[in-house]
C-alpha distance (Angstrom), angle and dihedral (degrees) to the residues before:
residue distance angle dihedral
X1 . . .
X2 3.62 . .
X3 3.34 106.2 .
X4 3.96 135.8 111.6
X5 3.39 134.4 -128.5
X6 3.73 138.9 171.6
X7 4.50 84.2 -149.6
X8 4.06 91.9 46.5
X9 3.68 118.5 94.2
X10 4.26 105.2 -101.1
X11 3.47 121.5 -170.9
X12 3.98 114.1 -174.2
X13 3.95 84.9 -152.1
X14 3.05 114.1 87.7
X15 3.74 96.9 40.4
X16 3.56 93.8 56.8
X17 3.89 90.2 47.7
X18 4.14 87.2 58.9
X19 3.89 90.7 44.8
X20 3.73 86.4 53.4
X21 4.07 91.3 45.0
X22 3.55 91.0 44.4
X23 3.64 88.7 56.5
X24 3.59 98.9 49.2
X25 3.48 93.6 44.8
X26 3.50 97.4 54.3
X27 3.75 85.5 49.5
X28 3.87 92.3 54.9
X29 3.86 91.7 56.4
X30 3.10 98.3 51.1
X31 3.76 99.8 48.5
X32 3.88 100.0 37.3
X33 4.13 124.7 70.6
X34 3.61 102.9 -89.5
X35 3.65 114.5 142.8
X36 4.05 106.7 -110.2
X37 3.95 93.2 -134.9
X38 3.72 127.7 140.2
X39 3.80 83.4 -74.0
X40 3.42 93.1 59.8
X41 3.72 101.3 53.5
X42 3.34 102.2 45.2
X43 3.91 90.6 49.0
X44 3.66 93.5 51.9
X45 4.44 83.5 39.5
X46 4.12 80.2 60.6
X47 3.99 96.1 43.4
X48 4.46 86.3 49.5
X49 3.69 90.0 47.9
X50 3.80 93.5 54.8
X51 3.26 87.7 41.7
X52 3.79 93.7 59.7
X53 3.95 88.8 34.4
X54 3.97 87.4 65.0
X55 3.29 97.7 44.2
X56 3.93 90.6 49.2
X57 4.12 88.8 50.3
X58 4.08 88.1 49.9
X59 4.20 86.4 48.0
X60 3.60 94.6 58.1
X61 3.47 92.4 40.9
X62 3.89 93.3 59.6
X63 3.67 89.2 43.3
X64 3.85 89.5 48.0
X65 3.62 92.5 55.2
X66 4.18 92.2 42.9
X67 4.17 121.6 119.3
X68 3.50 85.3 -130.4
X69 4.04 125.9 34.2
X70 3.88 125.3 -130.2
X71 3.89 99.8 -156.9
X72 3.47 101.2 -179.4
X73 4.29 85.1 53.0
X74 4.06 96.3 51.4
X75 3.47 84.8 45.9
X76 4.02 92.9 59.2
X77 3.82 91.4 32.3
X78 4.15 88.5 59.5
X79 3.55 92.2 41.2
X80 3.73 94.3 47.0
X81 3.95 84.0 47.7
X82 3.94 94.7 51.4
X83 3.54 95.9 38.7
X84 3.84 89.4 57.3
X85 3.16 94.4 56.2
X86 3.56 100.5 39.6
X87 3.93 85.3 58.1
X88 3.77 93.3 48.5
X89 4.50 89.3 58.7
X90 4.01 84.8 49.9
X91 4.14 94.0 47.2
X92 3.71 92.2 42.2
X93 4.09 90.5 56.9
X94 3.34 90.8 47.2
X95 3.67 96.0 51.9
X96 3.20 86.3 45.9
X97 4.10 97.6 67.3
X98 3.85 103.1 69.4
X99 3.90 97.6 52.0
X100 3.80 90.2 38.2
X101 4.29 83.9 51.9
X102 4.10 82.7 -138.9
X103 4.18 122.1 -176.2
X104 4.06 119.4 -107.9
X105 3.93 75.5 -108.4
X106 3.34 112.5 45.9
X107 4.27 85.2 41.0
X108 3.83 88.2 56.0
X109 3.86 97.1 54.8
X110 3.51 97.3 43.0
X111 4.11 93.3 46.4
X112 4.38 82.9 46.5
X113 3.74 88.3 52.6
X114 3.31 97.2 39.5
X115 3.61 95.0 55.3
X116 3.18 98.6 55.2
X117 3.59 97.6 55.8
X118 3.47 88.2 57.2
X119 3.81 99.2 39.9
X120 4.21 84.4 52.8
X121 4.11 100.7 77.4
X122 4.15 89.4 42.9
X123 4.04 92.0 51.7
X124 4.04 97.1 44.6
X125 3.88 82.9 49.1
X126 3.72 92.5 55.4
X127 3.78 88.5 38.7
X128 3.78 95.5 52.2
X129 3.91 101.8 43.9
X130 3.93 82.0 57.7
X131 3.56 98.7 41.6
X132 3.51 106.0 33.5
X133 3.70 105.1 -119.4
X134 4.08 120.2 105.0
X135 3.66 113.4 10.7
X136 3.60 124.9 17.8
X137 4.09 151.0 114.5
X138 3.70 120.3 -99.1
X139 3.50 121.0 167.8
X140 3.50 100.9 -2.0
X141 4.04 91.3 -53.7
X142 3.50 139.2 101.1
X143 3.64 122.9 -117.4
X144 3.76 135.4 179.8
X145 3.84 104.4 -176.8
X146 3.75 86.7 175.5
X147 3.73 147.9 14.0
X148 3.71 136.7 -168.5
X149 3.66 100.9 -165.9
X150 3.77 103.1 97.3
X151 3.76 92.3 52.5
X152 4.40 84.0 43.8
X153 4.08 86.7 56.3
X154 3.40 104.1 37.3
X155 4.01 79.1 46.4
X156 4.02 93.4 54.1
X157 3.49 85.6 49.6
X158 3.79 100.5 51.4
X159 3.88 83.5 55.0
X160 4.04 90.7 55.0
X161 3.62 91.3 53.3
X162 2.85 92.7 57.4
X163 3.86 112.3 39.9
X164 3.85 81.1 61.5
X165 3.62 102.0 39.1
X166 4.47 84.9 50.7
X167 3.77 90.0 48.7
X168 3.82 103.8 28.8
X169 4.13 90.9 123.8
X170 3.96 86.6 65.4
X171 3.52 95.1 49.2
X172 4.41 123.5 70.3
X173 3.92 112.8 -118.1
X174 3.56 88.3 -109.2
X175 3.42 95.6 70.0
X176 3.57 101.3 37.4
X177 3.70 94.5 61.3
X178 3.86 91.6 46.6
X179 3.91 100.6 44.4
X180 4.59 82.7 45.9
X181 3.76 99.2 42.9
X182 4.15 92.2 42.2
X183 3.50 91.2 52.9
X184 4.06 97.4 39.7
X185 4.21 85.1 49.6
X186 3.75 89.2 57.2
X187 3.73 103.2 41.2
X188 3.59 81.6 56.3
X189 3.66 86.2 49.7
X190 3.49 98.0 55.1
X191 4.52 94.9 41.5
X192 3.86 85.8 55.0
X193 3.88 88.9 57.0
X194 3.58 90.5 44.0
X195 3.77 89.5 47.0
X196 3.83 91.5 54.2
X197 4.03 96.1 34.9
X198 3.43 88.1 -116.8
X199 3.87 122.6 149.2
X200 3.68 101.8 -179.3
X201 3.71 98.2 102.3
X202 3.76 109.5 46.3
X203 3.72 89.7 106.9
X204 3.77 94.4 56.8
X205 3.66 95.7 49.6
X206 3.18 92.1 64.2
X207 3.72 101.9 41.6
X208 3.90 89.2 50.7
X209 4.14 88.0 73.7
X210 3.87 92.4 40.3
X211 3.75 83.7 46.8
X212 4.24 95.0 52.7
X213 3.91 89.1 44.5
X214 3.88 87.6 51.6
X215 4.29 92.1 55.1
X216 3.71 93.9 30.5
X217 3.71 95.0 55.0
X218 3.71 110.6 18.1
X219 3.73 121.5 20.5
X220 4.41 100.3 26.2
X221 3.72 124.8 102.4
X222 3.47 89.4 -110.2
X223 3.77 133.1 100.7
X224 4.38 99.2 -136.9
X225 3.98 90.6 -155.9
X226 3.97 91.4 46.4
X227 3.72 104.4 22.4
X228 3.61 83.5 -133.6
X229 3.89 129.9 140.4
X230 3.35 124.4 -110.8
X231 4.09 112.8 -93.7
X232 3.51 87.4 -117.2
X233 3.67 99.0 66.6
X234 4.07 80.9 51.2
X235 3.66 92.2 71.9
X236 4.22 87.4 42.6
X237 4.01 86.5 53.1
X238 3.56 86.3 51.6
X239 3.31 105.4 40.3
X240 4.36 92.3 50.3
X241 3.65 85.3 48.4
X242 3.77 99.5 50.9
X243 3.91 84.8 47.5
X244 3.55 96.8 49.9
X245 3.57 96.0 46.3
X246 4.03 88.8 -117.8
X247 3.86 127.7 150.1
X248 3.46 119.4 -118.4
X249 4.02 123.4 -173.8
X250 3.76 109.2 -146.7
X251 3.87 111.7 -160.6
X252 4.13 101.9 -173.3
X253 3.70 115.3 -165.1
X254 3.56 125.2 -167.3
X255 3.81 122.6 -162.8
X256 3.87 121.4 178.4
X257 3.99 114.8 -127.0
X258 4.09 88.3 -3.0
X259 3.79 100.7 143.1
X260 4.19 89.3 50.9
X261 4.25 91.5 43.3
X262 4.02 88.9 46.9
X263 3.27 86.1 63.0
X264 4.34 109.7 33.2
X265 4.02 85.6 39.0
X266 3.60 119.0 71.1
X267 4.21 97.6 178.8
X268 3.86 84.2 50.4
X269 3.91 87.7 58.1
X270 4.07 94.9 44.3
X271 3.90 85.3 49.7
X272 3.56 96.3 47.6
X273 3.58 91.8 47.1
X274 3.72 95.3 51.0
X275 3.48 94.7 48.7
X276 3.99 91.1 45.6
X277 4.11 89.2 59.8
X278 4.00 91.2 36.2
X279 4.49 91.5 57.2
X280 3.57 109.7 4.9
X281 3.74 91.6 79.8
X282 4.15 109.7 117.1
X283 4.18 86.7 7.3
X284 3.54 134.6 90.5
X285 3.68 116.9 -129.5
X286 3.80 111.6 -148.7
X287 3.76 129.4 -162.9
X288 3.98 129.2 -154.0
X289 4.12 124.1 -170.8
X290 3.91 94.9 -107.4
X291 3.66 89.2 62.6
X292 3.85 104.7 -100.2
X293 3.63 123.2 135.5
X294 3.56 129.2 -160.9
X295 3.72 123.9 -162.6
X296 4.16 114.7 -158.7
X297 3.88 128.2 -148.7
X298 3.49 123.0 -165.8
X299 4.25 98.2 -139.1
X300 3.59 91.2 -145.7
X301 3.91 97.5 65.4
X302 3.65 91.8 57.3
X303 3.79 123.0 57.1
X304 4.00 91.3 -167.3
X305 3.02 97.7 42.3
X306 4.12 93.4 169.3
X307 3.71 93.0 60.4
X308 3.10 94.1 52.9
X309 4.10 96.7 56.0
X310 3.36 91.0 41.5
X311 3.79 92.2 51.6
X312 4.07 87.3 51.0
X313 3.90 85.5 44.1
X314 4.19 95.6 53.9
X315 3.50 91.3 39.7
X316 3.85 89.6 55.8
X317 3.66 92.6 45.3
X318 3.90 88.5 61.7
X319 4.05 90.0 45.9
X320 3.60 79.5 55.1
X321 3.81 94.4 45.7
X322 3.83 87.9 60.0
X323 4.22 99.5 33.6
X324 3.65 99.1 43.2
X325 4.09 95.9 -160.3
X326 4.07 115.9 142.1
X327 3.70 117.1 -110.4
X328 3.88 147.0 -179.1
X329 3.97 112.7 -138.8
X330 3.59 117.1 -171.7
X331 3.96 124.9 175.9
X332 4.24 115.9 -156.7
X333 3.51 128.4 159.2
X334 4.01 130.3 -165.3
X335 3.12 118.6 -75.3
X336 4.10 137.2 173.2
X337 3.53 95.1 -120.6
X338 3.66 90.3 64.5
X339 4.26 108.6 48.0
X340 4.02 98.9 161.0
X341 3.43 121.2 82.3
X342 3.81 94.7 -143.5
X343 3.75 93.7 61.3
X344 4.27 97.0 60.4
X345 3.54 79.3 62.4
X346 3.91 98.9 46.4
X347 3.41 75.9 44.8
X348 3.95 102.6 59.8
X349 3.62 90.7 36.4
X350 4.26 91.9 49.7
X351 3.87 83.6 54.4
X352 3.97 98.4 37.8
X353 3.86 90.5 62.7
X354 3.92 97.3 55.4
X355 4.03 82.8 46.8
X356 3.84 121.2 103.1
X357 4.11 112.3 -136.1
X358 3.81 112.4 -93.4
X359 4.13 95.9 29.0
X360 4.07 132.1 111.3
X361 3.40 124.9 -136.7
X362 3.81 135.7 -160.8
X363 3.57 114.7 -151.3
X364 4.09 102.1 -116.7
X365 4.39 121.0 -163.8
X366 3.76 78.8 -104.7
X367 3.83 96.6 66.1
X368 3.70 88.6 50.9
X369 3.76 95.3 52.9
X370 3.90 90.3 47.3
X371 3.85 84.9 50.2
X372 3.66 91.8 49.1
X373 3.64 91.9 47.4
X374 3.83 88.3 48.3
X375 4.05 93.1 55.4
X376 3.86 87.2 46.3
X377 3.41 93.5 56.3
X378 4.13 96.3 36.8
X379 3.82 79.3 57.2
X380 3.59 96.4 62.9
X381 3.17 97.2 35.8
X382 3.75 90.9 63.4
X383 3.66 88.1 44.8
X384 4.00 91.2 56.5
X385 4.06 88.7 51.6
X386 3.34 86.9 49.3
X387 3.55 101.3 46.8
X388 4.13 96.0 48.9
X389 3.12 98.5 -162.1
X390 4.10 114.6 144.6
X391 3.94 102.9 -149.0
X392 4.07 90.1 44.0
X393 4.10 98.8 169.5
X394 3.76 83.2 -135.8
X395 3.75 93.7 72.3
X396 3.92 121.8 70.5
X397 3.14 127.8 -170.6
X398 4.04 111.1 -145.3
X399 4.17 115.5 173.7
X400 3.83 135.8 -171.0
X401 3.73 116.5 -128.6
X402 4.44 114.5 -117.0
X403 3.94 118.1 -138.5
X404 3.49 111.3 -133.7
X405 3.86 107.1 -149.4
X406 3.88 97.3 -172.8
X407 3.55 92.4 61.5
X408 4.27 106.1 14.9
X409 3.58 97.7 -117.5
X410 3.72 151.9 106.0
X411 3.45 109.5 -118.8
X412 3.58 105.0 135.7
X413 4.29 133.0 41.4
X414 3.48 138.4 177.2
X415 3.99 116.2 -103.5
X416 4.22 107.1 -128.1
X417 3.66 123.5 -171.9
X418 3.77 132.5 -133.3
X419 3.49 138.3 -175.4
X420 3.87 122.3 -133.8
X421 3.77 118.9 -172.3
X422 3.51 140.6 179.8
X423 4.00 101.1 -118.2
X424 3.67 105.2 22.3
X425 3.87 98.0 35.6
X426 4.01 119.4 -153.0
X427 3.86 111.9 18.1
X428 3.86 119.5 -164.6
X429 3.60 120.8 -141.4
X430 3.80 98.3 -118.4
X431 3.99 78.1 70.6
X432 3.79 105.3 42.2
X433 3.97 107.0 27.3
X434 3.84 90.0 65.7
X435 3.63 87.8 53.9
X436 3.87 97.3 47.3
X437 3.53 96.5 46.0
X438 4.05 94.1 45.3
X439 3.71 89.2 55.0
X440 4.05 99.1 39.2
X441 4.05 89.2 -112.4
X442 4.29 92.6 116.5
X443 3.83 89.1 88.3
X444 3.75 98.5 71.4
X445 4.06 94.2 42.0
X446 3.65 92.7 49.0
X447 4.38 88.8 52.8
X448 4.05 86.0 46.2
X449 3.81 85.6 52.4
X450 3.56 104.3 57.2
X451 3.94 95.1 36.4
X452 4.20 89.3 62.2
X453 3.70 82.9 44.8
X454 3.37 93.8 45.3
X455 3.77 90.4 49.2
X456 3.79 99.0 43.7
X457 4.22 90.0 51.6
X458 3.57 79.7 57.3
X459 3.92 90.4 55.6
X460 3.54 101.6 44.3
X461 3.69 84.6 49.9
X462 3.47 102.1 55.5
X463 3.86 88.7 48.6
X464 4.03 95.1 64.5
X465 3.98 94.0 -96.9
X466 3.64 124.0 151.2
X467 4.16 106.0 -127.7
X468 3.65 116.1 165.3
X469 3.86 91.0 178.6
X470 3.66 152.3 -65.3
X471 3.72 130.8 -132.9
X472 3.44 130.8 -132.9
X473 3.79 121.3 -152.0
X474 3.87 117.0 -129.5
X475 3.80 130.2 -174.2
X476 3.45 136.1 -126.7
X477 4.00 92.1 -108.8
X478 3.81 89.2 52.4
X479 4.04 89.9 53.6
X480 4.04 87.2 54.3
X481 4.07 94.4 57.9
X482 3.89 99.1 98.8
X483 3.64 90.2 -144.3
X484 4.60 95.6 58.1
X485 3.72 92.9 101.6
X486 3.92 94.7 57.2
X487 3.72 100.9 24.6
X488 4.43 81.6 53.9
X489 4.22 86.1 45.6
X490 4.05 96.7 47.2
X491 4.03 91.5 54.0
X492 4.27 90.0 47.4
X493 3.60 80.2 45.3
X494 3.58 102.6 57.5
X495 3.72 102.1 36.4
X496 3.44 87.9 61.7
X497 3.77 103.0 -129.6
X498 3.93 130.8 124.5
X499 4.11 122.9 -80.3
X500 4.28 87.4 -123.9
X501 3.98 85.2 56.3
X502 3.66 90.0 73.6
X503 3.99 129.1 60.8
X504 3.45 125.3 -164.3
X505 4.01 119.4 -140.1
X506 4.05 119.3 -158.2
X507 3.33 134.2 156.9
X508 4.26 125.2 -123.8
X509 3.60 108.7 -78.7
X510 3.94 119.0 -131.8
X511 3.12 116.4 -161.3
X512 3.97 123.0 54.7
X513 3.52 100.5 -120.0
X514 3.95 93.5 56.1
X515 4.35 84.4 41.0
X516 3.48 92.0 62.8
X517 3.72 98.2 38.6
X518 3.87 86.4 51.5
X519 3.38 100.1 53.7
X520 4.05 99.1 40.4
X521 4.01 76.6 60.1
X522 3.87 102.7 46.8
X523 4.03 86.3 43.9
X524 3.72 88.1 54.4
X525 3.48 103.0 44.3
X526 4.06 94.0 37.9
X527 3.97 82.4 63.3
X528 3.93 82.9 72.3
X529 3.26 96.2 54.4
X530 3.92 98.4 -101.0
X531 3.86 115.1 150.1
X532 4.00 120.1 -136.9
X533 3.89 128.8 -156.8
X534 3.37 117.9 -159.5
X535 4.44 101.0 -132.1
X536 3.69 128.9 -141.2
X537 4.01 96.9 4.9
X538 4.11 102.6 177.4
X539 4.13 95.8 37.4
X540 3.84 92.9 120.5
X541 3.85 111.9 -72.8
X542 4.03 121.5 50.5
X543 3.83 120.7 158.9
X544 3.85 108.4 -158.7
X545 4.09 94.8 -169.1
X546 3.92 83.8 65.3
X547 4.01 100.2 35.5
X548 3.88 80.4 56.8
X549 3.83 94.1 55.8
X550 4.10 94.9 54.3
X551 3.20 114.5 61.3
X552 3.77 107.2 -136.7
X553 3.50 121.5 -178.5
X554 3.79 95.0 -149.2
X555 3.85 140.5 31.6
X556 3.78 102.7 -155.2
X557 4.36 92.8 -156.5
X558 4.21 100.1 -148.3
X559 3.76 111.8 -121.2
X560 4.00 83.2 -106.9
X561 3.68 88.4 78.7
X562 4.09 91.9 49.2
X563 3.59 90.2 53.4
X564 3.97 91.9 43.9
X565 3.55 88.4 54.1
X566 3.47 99.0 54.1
X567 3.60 95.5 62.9
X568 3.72 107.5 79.3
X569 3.84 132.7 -19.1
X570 4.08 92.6 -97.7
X571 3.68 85.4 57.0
X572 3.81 95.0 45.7
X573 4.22 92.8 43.3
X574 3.92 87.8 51.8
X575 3.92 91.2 52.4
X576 3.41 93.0 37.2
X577 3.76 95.6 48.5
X578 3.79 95.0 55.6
X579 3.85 96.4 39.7
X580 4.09 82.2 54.8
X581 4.01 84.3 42.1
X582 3.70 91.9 62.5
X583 3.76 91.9 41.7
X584 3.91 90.4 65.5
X585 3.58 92.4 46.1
X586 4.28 89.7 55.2
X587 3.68 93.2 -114.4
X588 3.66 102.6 129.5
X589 4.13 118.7 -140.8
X590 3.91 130.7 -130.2
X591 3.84 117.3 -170.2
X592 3.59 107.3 -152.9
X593 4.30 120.5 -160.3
X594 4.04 91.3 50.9
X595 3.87 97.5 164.7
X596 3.87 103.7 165.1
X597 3.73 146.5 -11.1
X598 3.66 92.2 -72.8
X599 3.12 89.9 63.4
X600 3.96 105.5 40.4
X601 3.60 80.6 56.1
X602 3.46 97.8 59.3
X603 3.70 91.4 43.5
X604 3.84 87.7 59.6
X605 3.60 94.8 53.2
X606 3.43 91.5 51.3
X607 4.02 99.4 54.1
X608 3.28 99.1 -99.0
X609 3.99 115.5 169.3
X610 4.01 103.7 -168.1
X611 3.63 127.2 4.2
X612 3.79 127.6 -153.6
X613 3.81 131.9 -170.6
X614 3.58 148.9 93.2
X615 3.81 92.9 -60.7
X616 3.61 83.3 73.9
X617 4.11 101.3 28.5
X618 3.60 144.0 -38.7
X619 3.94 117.5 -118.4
X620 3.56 111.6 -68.6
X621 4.26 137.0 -178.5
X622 3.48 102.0 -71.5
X623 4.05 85.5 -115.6
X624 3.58 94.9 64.2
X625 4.06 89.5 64.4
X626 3.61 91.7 85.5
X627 3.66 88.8 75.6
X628 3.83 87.8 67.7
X629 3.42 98.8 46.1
X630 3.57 132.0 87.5
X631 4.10 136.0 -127.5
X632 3.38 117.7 -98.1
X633 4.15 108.2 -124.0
X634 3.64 110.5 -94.5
């Protein structure tokens, strides 16, 4: 095993056949998506140095089989060869440490001992061309009385066996058996050469290692940390069993920051690990980028097939017990209803955000309607996008009428939006806006919104009524489209009707980015004459530095703070205190949620300036406002 000789049987074949995979392979990294990490480099820093290792074997063959011999080039060309090599036993151990999650300690010894296995063929070379024994020239021929490399493979190999036999509870079955049975296959490799004093196939054996560490960690289905499949080969699962008419359990579990904590926390490994050998026997385990896994069972290799989720379900309850991270279980099976793979996990993820953390859910025929009705409606949604068209029949515009306590009147509301659609009739927006927004489609409703507005101000105007304005609520991901400020100008434009007719609603930004793009916006569009309320002030997170800096026109208080209030007299001095706050500073306060007297009157005593909820009226079309308005004087 790895030595030269101008008696042995050479064939140039399979040298050049490792050059040329080499090559390729090195080519494949490079151009495919695998992460360039540590990893990375050192596997490619194997692939180059049996890349030069062939190429050095192929060398001294040519010289070997020269009229005339260039001693001073076989000598490089069988160093080259055997240093290759010798580098590709260090690389190999010290790729080896991150998936086998070895000590500083236990790393160290293994990387000393390895090193001098492969240090001990290049130093007897160098010790026999000076001394005479092992490999030298002598009379114009080439002899190699000797050579340690057999006993330095078969050595390397005795250390890989067992690295992964000493750490095999770190490592997933899957890659046990590969990294074992790879290295096994080319041992045997390299005895049969040695058997038949061959010396053609040095190169190989140690590319067929480097070769099961390249599809075991970088180019299989599997996930080497997890032992879970790529979520591609979900949707293939899914898709076979769907046409096959197979059941498939689906056990989706959710757990927040897991990719980051598989990796800081080593007892969440160890569990994970132990629970992956004690359940995911005859299942797949699957693993998506946000950190949910999914774990299929085929239902007809189980005949109780109840027991056995709940047995996976208790035992992950005690993982949890011992782990303590939050997470989303839901359990779904195939069903006919459903025959695309995409929508089981539209599915799990519909269901996963009405979840609490640390709860299980079994998917019910209700879910499946809901998701059903949630495509439907996605659909058209789309189709409205598409369509641009700004008085879409689809879109209605319903509002809720504003009490004006300085002057005892209605004469401003709150424009609300609705869906109406052919098969599932009147859609609320607690059903569709999550929907939109998710899938970048709010833009287009919220423009369709304030152009029916626009044109029913216009309306109401021109029949005598008295309208000071109505505001129209905007999100955050319509304030980030460069072109809000003159798409919101053109529709005012062309209805017709004054800027200070229109009010535009937003909630308080958070981050600084969307701050400062919110109040370039608001400055602009304020210069028109447009009026801004600042929406749901009190909901958890208000920054009064920044409230300061736009000047609203109107904090709309969320009915959260009237109920707070309500509660004792410290809550009701706090509430009142920053409604009267505002009230110095000329913004003017709406309390939204009014549902009775009680209320109204503690709205009142609190400095409220208008007053909206269903004390006064429930949401209604937008054309049935005029019956709360009043005449104009002639």
């Amino acid at each position: 095993m790895g030595y030269f000789t101008n008696q042995g049987g050479y064939t140039p074949v399979c040298d050049v056949a490792v050059t040329a995979l080499c090559m390729i392979v090195a080519l494949l990294l490079f151009i495919s998506n695998v992460h360039k990490n540590k990893s990375f480099w050192l596997m490619l820093g194997m692939v180059v140095f049996i890349w030069t290792a062939a190429a050095g074997s192929l060398t001294y063959q040519m010289l070997m089989s020269s009229n005339q011999l260039n001693y001073a080039a076989l000598v490089a060309a069988r160093l080259i060869n055997h240093t290759s090599l010798s580098a590709v036993q260090l690389l190999y151990v010290l790729y080896l440490r991150e998936p086998l999650w070895m000590s500083t300690s236990s790393y160290k010894r293994f990387v000393i001992s390895i090193s001098a296995v492969a240090a001990a063929p290049i130093l007897i070379d160098i010790i026999g061309m000076i001394t005479g024994f092992g490999f030298r020239v002598k009379d114009e021929s080439v002899i190699t009385s000797f050579s340690i490399y057999p006993f330095s493979f078969t050595a390397f190999v005795a250390i890989i066996f067992y690295l992964i036999i000493k750490y095999r509870n770190r490592i997933i079955r899957q890659v046990f058996w590969s990294l074992f049975f790879v290295n096994l296959i080319s041992l045997i490799v390299s005895a049969v050469q040695g058997i038949y004093r061959q010396s053609s196939f040095t190169t190989l054996a140690y590319f067929m290692p480097v070769l099961g560490l390249l599809f075991t960690f970088h180019s299989n289905p599997y996930d080497s940390e997890t032992g879970a499949a790529n979520d591609i080969y979900f949707s293939k699962e899914l898709a076979s069993c769907i046409e096959k008419n197979t059941g498939l359990y689906m056990i989706s579990c959710y757990i927040s920051g897991f990719n980051s904590r598989m990796r800081s926390m080593p007892q969440l490994k160890s569990e994970f690990y132990r629970f992956f050998k004690q359940n995911v026997k005859r299942g797949i385990l699957y693993r998506f980028p946000n950190g949910r896994l999914v774990l299929t069972l085929k239902q007809k290799r189980y005949r109780n097939s109840e027991e056995t989720i709940s047995a996976i379900l208790d035992d992950f309850y005690k993982s949890y017990e011992f782990i303590r991270l939050d997470y989303k279980i839901v359990v779904a099976e195939t069903t006919p209803e459903l025959r695309i793979p995409e929508e089981y996990i539209k599915l799990i993820e519909q269901i996963e955000s009405s979840m609490s953390y640390n709860k299980t859910r079994r998917v019910t025929e209700s879910d499946i309607g809901d998701l059903k009705d949630s495509l439907y409606i996605l659909s058209e949604l789309q189709d409205i996008s598409r369509r641009q068209d700004l008085s879409d029949e689809r879109v209605l515009v319903y509002c809720q009428p504003v009490f004006n306590l300085a002057t005892g009147k209605y004469d401003t509301a709150e424009a609300l939006m609705r869906l109406k659609l052919p098969e599932t009739g009147l859609v609320f927006p607690d059903k569709f806006i999550p929907i939109a927004e998710k899938h970048d489609l709010i833009h287009q409703l919220s423009m369709i919104i304030l152009n029916k507005t626009c044109l029913t101000i216009q309306e109401l105007m021109s029949e005598g009524y008295y309208l000071n304005r109505i505001s129209v609520n905007f999100s955050t991901l319509d304030i980030r489209q460069d072109t809000f400020c003159f798409e919101v100008q053109d529709i005012i434009e062309r209805s017709g009707i004054p800027y200070g007719k229109i009010a535009v609603e937003i909630t308080e930004s958070r981050s600084e980015l969307e701050f400062n793009r919110m109040k370039n916006k608001v400055t602009e569009l304020q210069g028109l004459g447009i009026k801004f309320y600042l929406d749901d002030f009190g909901t958890g997170y208000s920054n009064f530095e920044r409230i300061m800096e736009i000047p609203f026109d109107i904090i709309k208080f969320d009915r959260s703070m009237l109920v707070e209030s309500v509660k004792n007299d410290s809550s009701k001095f706090m509430v009142s205190t920053f409604a009267s706050m505002f009230n110095d500073l000329n913004y003017s306060v709406l309390f939204e949620g009014v549902e009775d007297e009680r209320d109204e009157r503690h709205c009142v005593d609190m400095h409220a300036r208008y007053l909206q909820g269903y004390k006064y009226s429930k949401p209604i079309p937008i054309e049935d406002l005029r019956n709360f308005l009043s005449k104009e004087a002639g």
